[in-house]
MARLUM-979776 format. One record per atom (N, C-alpha, C, CB): z, y, x. Coordinates in steps of 0.001 Angstrom, whole numbers, padded with zeros to 6 digits, always signed. Glycine has a CB too. Layout:
<nodes>
ZYX;...
</nodes>
This chain:
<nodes>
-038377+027428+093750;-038474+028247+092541;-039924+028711+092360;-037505+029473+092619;-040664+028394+091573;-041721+028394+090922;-042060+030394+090728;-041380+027322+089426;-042777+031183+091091;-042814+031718+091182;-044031+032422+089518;-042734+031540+092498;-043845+034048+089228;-044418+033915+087978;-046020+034035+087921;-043785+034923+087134;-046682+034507+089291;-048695+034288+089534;-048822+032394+089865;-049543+035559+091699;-047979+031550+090042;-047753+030265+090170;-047851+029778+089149;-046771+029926+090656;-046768+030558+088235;-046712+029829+086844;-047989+030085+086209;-045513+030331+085865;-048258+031485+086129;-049819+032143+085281;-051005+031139+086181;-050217+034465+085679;-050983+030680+087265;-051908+030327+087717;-052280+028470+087050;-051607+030674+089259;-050748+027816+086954;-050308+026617+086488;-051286+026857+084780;-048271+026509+086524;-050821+027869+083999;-050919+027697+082599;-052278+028029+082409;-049950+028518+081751;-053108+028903+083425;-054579+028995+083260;-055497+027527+083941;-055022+030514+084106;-054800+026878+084550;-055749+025689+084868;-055296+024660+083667;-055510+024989+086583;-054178+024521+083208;-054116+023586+081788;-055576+024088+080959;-052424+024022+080653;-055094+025491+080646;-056153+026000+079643;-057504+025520+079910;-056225+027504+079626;-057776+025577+081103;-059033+025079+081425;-059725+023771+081475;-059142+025409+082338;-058807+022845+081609;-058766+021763+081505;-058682+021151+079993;-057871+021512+082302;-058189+022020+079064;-058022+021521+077466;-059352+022227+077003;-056417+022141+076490;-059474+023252+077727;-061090+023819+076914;-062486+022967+077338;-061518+025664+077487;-062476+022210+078612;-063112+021045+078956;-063124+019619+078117;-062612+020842+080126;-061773+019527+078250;-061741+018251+076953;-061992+018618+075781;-060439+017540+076670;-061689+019868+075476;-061981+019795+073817;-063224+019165+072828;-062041+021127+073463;-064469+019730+073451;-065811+018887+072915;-065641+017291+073352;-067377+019559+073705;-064928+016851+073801;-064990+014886+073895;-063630+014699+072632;-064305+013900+076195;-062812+015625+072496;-061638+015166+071809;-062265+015424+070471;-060172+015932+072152;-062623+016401+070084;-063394+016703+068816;-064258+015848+068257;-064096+017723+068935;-065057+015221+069316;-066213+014215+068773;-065456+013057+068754;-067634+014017+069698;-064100+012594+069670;-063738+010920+069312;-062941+011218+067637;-062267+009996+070855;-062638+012817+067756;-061441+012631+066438;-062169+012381+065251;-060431+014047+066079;-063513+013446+065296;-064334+013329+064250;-064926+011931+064014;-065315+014267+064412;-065323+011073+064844;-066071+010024+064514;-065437+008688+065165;-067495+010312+064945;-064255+008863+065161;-062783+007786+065795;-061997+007698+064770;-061696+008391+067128;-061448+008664+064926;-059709+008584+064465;-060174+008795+063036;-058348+009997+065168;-060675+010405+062156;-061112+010486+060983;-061506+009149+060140;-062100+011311+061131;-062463+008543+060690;-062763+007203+059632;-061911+006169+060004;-064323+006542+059676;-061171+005941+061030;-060220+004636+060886;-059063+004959+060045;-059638+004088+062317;-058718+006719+059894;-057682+007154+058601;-058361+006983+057156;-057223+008878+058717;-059440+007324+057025;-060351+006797+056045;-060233+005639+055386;-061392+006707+056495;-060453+004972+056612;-060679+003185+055989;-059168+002718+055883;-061683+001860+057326;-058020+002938+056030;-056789+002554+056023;-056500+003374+054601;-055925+002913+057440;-057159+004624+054259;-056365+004762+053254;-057532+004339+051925;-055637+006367+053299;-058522+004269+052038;-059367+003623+051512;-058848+001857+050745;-060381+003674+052691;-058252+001124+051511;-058383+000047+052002;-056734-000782+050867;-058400+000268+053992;-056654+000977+050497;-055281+000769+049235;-055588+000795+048268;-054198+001636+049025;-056954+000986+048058;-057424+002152+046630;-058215+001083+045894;-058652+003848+047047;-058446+001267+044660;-059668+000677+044060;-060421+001743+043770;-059482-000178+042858;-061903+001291+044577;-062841+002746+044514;-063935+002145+044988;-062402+004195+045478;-065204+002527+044253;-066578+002773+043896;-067021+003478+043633;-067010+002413+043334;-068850+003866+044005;-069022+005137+043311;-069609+005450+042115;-069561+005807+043967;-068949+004374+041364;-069107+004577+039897;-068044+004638+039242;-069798+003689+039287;-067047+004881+039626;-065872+005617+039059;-064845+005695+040593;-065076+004603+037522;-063521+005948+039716;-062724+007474+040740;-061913+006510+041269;-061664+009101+039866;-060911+007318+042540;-060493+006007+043238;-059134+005698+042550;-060339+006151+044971;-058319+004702+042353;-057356+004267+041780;-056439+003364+042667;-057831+003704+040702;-054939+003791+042729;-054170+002885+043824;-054198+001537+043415;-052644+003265+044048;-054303+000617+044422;-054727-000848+044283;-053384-001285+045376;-056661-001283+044867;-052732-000742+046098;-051562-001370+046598;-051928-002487+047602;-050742-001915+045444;-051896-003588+048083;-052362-004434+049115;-053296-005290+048141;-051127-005278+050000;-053773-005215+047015;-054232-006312+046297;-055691-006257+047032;-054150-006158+044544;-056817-005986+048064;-057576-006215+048587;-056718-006932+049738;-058407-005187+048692;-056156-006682+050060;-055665-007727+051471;-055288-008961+050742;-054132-007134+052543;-054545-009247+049604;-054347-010447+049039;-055973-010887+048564;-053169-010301+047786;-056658-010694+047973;-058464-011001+047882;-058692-011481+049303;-059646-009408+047527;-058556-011197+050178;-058765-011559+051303;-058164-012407+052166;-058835-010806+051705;-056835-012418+052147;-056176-013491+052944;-056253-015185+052337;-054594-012988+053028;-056235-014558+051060;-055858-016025+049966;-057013-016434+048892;-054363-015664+048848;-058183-015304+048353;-059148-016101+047951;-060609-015885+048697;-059201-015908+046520;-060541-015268+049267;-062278-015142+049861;-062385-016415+051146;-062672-013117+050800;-063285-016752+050706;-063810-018250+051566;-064629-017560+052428;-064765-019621+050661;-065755-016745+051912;-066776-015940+052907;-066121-015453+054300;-067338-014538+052122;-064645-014900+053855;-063910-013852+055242;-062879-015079+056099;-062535-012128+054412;-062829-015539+055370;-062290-017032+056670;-063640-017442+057558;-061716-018960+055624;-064606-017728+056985;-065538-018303+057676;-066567-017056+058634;-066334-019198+056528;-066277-016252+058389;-066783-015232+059020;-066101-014977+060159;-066856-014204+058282;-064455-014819+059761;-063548-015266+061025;-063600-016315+061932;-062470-015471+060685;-064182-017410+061152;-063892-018118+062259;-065754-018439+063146;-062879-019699+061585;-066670-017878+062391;-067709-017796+063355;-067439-016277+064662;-069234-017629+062264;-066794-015548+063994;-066226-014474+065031;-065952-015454+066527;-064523-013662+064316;-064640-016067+065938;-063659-016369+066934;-064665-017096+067900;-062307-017285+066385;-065741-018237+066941;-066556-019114+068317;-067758-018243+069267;-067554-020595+067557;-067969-017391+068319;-068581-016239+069368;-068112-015760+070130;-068963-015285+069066;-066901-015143+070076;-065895-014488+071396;-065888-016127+072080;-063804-013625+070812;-065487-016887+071499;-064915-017554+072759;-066307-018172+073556;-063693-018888+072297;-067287-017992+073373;-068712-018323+073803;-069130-017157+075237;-069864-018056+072223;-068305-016205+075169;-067963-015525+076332;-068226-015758+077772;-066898-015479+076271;-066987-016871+078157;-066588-017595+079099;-067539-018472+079564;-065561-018162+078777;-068752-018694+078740;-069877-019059+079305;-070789-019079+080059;-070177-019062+079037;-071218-017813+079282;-071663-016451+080189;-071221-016316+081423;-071247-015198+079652;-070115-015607+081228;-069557-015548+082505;-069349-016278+084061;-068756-015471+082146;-069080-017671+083447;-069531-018758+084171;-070501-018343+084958;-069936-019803+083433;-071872-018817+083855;-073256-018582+084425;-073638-017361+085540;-074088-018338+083213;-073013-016510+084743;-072907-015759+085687;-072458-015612+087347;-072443-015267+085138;-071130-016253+087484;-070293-016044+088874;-071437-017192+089287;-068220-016434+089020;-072309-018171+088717;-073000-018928+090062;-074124-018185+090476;-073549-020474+089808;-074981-017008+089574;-075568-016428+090137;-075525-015385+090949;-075991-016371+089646;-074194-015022+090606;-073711-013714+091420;-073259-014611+092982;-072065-012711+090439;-073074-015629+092923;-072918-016301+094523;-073941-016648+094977;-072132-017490+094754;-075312-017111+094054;-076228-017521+094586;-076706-016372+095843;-077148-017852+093481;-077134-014760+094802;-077901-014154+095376;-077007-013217+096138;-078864-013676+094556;-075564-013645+096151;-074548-012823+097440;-075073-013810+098517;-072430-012855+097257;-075523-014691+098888;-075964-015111+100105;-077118-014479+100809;-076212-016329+099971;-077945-014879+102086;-078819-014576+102812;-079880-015006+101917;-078717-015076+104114;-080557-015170+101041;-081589-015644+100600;-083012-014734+100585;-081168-016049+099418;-083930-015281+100694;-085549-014714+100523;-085770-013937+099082;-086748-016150+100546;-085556-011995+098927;-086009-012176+097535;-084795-011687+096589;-086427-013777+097254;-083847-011534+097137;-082320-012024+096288;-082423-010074+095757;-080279-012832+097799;-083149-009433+095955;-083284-008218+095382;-084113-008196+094468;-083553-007334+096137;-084772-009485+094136;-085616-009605+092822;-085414-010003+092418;-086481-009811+092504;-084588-011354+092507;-083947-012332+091639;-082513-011286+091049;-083493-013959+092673;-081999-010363+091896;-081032-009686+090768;-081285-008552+089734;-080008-009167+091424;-082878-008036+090293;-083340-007336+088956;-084071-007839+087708;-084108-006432+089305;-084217-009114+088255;-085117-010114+087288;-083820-010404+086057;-085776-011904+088313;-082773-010961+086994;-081744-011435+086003;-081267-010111+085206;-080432-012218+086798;-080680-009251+085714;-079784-008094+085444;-081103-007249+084462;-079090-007174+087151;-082174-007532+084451;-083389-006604+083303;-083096-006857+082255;-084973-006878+083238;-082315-007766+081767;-082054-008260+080264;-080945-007112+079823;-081372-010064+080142;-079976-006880+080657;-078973-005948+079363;-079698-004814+079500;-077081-005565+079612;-080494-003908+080096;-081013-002525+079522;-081720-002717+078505;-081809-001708+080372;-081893-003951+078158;-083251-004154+076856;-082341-003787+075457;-084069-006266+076690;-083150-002806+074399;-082534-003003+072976;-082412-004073+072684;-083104-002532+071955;-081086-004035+072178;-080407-005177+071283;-081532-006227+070011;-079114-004168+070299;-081642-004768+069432;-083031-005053+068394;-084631-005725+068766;-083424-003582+067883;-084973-005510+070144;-086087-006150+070962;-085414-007844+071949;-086644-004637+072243;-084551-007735+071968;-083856-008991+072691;-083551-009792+071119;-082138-008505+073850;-083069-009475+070167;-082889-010336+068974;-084901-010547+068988;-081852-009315+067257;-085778-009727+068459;-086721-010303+068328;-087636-011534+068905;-087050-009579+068311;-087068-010928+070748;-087863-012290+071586;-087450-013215+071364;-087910-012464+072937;-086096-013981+070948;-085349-014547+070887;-085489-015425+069768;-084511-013903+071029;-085885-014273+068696;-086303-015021+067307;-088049-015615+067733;-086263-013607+065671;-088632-015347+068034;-089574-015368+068481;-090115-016926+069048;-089419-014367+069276;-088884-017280+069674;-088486-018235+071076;-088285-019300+070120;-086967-017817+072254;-087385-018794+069306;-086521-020095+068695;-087547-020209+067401;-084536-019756+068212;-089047-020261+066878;-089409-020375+065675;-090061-021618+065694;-090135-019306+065199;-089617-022646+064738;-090282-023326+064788;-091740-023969+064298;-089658-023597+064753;-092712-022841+064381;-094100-023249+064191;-094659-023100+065797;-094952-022201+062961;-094374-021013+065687;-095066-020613+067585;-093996-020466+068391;-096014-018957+067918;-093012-021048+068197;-091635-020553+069177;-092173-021332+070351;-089779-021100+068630;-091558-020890+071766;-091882-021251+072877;-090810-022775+073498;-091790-019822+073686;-089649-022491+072701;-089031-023541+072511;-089052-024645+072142;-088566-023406+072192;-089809-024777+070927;-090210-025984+070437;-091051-026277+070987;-090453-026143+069339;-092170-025548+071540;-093036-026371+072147;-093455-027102+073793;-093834-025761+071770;-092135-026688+074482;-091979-027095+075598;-091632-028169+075080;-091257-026472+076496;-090261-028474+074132;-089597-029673+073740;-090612-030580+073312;-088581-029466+072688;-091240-030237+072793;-092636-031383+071641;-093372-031813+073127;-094312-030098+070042;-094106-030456+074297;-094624-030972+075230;-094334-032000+076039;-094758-030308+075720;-093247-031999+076414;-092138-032918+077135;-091529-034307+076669;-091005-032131+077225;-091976-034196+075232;-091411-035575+074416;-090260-035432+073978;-091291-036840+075161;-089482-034360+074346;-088011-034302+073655;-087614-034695+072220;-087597-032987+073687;-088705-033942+071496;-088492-034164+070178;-089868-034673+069502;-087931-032873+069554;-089814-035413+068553;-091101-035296+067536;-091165-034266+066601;-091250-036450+066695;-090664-034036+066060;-090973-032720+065279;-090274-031381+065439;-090793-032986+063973;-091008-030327+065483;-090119-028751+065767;-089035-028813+065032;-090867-027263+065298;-087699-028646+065655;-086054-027506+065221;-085742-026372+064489;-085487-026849+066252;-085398-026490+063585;-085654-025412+062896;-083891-024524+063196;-086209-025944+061102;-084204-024120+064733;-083376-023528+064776;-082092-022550+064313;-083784-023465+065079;-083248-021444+063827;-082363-020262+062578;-082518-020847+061481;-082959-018597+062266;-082519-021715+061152;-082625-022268+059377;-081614-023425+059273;-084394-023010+058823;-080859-023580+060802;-080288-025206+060131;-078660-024270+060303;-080640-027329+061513;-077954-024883+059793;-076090-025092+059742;-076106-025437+061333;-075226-026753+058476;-076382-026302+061751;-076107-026961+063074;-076178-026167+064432;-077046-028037+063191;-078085-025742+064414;-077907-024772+065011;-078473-023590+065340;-077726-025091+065615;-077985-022659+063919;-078526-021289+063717;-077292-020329+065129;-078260-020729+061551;-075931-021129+064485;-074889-020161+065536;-074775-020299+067168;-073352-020457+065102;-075221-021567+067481;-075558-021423+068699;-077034-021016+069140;-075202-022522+069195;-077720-020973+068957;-079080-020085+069025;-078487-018619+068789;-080354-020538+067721;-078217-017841+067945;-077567-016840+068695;-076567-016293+069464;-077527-016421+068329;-075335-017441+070118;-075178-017290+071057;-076113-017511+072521;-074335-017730+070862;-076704-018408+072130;-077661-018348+073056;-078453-016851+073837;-078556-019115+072352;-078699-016239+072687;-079782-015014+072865;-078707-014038+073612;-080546-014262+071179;-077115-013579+073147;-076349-012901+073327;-075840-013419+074505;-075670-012708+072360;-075818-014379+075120;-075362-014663+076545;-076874-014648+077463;-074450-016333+076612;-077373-014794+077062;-078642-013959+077652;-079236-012710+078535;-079041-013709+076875;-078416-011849+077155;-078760-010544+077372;-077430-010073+077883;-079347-009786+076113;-076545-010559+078363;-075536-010136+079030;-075130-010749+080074;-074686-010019+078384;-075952-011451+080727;-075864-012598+081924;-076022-011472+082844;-077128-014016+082059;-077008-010648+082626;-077354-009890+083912;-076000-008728+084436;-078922-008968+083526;-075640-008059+083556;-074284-007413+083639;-073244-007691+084262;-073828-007337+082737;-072695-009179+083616;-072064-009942+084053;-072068-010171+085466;-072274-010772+083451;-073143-010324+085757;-073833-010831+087404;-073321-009659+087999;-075802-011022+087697;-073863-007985+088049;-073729-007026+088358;-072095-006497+088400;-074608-006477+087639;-071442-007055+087498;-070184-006778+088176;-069567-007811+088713;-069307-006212+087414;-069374-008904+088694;-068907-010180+089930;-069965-009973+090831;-068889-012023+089415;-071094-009657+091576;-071218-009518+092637;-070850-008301+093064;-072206-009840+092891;-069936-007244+092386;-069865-006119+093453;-068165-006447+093343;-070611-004241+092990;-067541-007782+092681;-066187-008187+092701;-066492-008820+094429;-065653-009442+091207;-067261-009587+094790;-067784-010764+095188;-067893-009694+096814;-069386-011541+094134;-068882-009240+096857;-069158-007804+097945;-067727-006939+098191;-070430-006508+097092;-066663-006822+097599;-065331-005946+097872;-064283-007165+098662;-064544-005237+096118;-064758-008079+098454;-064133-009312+099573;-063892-009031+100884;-065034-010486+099775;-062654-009168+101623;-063204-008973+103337;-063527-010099+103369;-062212-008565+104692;-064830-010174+104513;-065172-011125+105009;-064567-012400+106084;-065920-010588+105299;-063787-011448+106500;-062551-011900+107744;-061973-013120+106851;-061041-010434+108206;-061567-012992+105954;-061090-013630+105347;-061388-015037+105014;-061031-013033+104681;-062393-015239+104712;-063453-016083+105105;-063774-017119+106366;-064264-015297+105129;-063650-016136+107264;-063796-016524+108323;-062981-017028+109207;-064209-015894+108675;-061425-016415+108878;-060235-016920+109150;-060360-018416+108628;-059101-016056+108512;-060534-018564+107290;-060220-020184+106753;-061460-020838+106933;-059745-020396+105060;-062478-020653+107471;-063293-021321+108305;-063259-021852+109359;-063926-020897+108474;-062173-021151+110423;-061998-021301+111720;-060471-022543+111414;-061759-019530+112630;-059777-022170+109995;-058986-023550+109950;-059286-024296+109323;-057890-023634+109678;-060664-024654+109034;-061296-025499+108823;-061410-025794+107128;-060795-026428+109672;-061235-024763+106344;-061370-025328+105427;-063004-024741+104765;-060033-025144+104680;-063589-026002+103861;-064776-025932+103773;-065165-025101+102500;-065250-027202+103853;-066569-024728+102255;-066714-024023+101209;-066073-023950+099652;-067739-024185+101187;-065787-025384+099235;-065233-025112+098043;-063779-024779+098220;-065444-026206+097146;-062609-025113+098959;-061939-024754+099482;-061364-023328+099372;-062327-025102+100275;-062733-022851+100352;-062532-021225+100532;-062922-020724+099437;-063296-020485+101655;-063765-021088+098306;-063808-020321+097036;-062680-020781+096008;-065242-020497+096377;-061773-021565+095802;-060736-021903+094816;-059632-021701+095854;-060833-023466+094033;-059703-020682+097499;-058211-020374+097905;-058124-019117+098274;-057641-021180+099014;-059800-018094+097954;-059831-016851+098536;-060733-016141+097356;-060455-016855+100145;-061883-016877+097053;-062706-016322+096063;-062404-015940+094926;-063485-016933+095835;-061814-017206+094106;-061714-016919+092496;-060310-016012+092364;-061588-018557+091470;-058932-016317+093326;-058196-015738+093035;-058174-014032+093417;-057372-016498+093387;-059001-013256+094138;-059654-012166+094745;-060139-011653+093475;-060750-012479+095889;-061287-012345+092597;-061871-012233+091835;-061351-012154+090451;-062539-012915+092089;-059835-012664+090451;-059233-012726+088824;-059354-011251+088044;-057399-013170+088835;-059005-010284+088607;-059192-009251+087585;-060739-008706+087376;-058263-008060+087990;-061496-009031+088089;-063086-008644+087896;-062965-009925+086684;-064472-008868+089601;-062937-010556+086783;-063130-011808+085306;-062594-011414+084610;-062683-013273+085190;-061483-010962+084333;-060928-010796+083130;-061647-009644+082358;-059492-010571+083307;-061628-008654+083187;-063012-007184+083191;-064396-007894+081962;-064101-006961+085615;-064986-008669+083000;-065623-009459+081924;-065502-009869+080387;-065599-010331+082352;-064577-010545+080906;-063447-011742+079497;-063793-010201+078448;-060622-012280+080038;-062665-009206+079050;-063178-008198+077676;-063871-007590+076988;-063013-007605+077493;-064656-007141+078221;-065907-006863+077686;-066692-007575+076880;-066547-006662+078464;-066870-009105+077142;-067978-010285+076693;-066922-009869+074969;-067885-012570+077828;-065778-010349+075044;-065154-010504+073850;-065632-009012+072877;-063415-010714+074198;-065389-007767+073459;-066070-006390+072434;-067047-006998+071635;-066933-005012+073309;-068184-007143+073013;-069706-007362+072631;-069498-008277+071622;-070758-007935+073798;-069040-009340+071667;-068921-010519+070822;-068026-010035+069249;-068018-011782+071841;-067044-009437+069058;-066611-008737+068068;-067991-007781+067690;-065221-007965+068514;-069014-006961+068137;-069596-005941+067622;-070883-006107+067791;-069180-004828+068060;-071769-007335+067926;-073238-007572+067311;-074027-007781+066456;-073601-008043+067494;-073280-006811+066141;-074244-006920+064595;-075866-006885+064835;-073897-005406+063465;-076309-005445+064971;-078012-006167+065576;-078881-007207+065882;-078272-006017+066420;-077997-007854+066380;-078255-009081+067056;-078595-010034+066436;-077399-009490+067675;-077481-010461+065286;-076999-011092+064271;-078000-010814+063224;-075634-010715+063971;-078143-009178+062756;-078910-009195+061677;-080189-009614+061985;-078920-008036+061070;-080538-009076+062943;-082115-009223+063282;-082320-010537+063110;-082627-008794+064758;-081967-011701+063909;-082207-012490+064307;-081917-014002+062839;-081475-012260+065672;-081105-013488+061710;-080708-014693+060911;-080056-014455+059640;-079830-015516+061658;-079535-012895+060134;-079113-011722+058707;-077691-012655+058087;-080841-011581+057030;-077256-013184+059274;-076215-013875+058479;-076364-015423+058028;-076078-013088+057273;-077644-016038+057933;-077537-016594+057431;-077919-018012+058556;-078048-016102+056326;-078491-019054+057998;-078768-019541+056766;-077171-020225+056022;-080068-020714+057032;-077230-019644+054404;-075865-019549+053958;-075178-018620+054882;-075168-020912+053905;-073903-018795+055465;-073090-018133+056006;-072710-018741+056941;-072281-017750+055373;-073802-019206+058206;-073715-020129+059188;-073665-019162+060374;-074884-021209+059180;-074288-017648+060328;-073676-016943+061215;-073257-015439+060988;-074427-017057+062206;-072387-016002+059353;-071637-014964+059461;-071162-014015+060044;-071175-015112+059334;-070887-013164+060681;-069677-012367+061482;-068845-011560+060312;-070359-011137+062752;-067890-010885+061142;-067185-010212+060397;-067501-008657+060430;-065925-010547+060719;-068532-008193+061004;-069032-006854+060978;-070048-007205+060275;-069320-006092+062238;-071071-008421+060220;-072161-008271+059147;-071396-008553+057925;-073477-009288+059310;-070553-009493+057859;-069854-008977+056530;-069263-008123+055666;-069375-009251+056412;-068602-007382+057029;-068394-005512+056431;-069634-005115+055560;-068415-004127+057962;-070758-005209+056434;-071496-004306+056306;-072047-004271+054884;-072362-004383+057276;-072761-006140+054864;-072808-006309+053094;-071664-005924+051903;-072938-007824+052836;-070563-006024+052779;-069706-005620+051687;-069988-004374+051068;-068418-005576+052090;-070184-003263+052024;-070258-002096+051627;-071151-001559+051335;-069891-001530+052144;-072817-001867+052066;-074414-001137+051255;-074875-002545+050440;-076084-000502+052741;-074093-003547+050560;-075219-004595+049350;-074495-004515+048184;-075482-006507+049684;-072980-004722+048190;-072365-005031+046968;-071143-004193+046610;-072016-006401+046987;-071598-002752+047391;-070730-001501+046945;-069600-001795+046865;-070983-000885+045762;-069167-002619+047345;-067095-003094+047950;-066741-002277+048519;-066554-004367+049071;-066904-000603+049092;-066263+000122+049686;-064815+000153+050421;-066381+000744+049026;-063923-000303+049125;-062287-000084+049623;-062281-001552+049830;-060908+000639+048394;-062770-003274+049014;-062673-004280+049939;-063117-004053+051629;-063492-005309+049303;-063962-003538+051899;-064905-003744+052947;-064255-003059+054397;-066386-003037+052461;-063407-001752+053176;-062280-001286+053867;-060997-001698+054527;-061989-000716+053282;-060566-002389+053435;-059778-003827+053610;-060299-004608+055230;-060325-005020+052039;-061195-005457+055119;-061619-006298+055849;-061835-005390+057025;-062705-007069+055296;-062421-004100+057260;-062556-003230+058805;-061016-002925+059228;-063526-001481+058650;-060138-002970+058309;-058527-002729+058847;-057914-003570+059964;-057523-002993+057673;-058027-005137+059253;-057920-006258+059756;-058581-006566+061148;-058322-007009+058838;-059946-006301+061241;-061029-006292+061978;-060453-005656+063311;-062223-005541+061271;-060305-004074+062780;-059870-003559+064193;-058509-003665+064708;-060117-002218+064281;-057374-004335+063576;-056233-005209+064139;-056777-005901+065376;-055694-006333+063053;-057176-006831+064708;-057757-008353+065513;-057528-007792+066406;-059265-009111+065500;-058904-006884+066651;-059714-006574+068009;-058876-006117+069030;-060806-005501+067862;-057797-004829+068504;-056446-004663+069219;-055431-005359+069739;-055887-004178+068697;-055439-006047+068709;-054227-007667+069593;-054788-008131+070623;-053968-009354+068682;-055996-008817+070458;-056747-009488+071308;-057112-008409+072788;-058089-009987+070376;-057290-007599+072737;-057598-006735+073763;-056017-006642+074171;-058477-005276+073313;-055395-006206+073893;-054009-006180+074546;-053367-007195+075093;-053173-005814+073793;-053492-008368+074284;-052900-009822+075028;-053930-009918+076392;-053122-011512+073809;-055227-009357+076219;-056666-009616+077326;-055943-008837+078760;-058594-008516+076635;-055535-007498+078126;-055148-006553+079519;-053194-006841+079728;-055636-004321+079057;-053073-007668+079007;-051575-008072+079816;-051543-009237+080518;-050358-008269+078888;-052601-010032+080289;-052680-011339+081211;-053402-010471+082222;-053571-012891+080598;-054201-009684+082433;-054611-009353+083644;-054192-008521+084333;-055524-009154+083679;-053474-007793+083737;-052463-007042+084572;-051117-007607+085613;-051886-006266+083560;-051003-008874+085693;-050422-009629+085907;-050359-009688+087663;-050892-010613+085087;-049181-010636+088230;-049357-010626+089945;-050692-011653+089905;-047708-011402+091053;-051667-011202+090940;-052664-012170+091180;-052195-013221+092027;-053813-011593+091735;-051070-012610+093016;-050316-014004+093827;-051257-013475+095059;-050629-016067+093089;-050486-014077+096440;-050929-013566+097490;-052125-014837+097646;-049710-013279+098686;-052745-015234+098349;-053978-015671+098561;-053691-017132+099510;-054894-014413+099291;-053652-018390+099101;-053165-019134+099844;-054188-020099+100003;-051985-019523+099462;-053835-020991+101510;-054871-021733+102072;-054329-023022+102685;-055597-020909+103072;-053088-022918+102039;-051902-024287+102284;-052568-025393+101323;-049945-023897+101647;
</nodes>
């Protein structure tokens, strides 16, 4: 039986604990929850700010599902960006094994790599643009040096390949991260373990596809979501580096918000399209954390 300085003591540590959260709950409600009620009820309306808002019923979601060509293709440069992810990541787990070994240095080679994500978004799009130009880009002219090509790529200017050039830059600047958390997936390993299926003889690749990767599945997936956010929300990146273009070759669907709403005053479309947007992003994140929430399976060497 709960006694009543127990209970007073119980209801003054809640209090204390809600008067702690309150300044984080206030700021997600104000600049969270407030505009995603905004843009949902926005997103019904016909409204500009040159006249008043007027119910429009789903007829922006029909503009959108069934005649806009721009928001399909924006979708679907989305989708090859997220899935450009898994690349990264890749790249990543071989460097995060490289410099988990004994090597000469491997404390410079992981600040060398891992220096790229503290860099602004806005200074990593520039080097990048920089890299890829084809008069002084550094790119073209290794290629021209080397004989690769006869004439400079006009990287950000072609259809072909403006969208992989900025995936390029964006797996870049997130290689190092990447690295930084699979090697501390990589480091939470027992070693015994290891050493056990060494002593039965099984050899390195072996021991990484019967102890490593499956050890490692939820640190990847960790990744997987993260890479996928980043990949839903670069705009910076994007603008800096190609503004969308050339044509609508690297569309996204946040630089398309964005024109929707300060270039061509679409407010409640644009509203429309951020509804959808942060659907997506919710499905996809949820299907992301139910596959990984999953049995990893005990660890086998049969």
């Amino acid at each position: 039986m709960v006694t009543r300085p127990g209970r007073r003591n119980r209801w003054r540590r809640s209090a204390q604990i809600w008067c702690l959260l309150a300044p984080s709950l206030a700021i997600f409600l104000l600049y969270r929850i407030l505009p995603l009620l905004w843009n949902v009820a926005l997103s019904v309306q016909s409204w500009s700010p040159l006249h008043p808002a007027q119910w429009a019923g789903f007829d922006n979601y029909d503009e959108m599902l069934f005649d806009d060509a721009v928001f399909w293709q924006a979708l679907w440069n989305t989708l090859i960006f997220m899935a450009s992810a898994p690349i990264g990541i890749l790249l990543a787990l071989g460097l995060a094994l490289l410099v988990n070994t004994e090597i000469r240095g491997r404390e410079i080679y992981r600040t060398i790599i891992f220096i790229s994500y503290p860099m602004m978004t806005v200074a990593v799009a520039i080097i990048w643009r920089w890299m890829f130009d084809e008069r002084v880009g550094l790119i073209n002219y290794v290629a021209r040096s080397l004989g690769l090509v006869d004439r400079p790529i006009q990287f950000l200017n072609s259809f072909d390949w403006a969208l992989p050039s900025v995936i390029a830059a964006n797996t870049w600047q997130m290689l190092g991260f990447y690295m930084i958390i699979l090697l501390t997936g990589l480091q939470s390993i027992p070693e015994h373990l290891h050493e056990a299926a060494a002593i039965d003889g099984a050899n390195a690749p072996r021991r990484f596809l019967s102890i490593t990767l499956p050890l490692l599945r939820s640190t990847l997936f960790l990744c997987f979501v993260i890479g996928m956010l980043n990949s839903f929300t670069s705009f910076d990146l994007v603008y800096v580096m190609t503004g969308g273009g050339p044509g609508r070759a690297t569309e996204l669907l946040i630089t398309y918000i964005y024109k929707l709403g300060f270039s061509q005053t679409r407010f409640d479309y644009a509203a429309a399209v951020t509804v959808f947007f942060f659907a997506l992003l919710i499905s996809i994140t949820w299907v992301a954390n139910r596959l990984s929430g999953r049995d990893t399976g005990a660890v086998r060497m049969d």
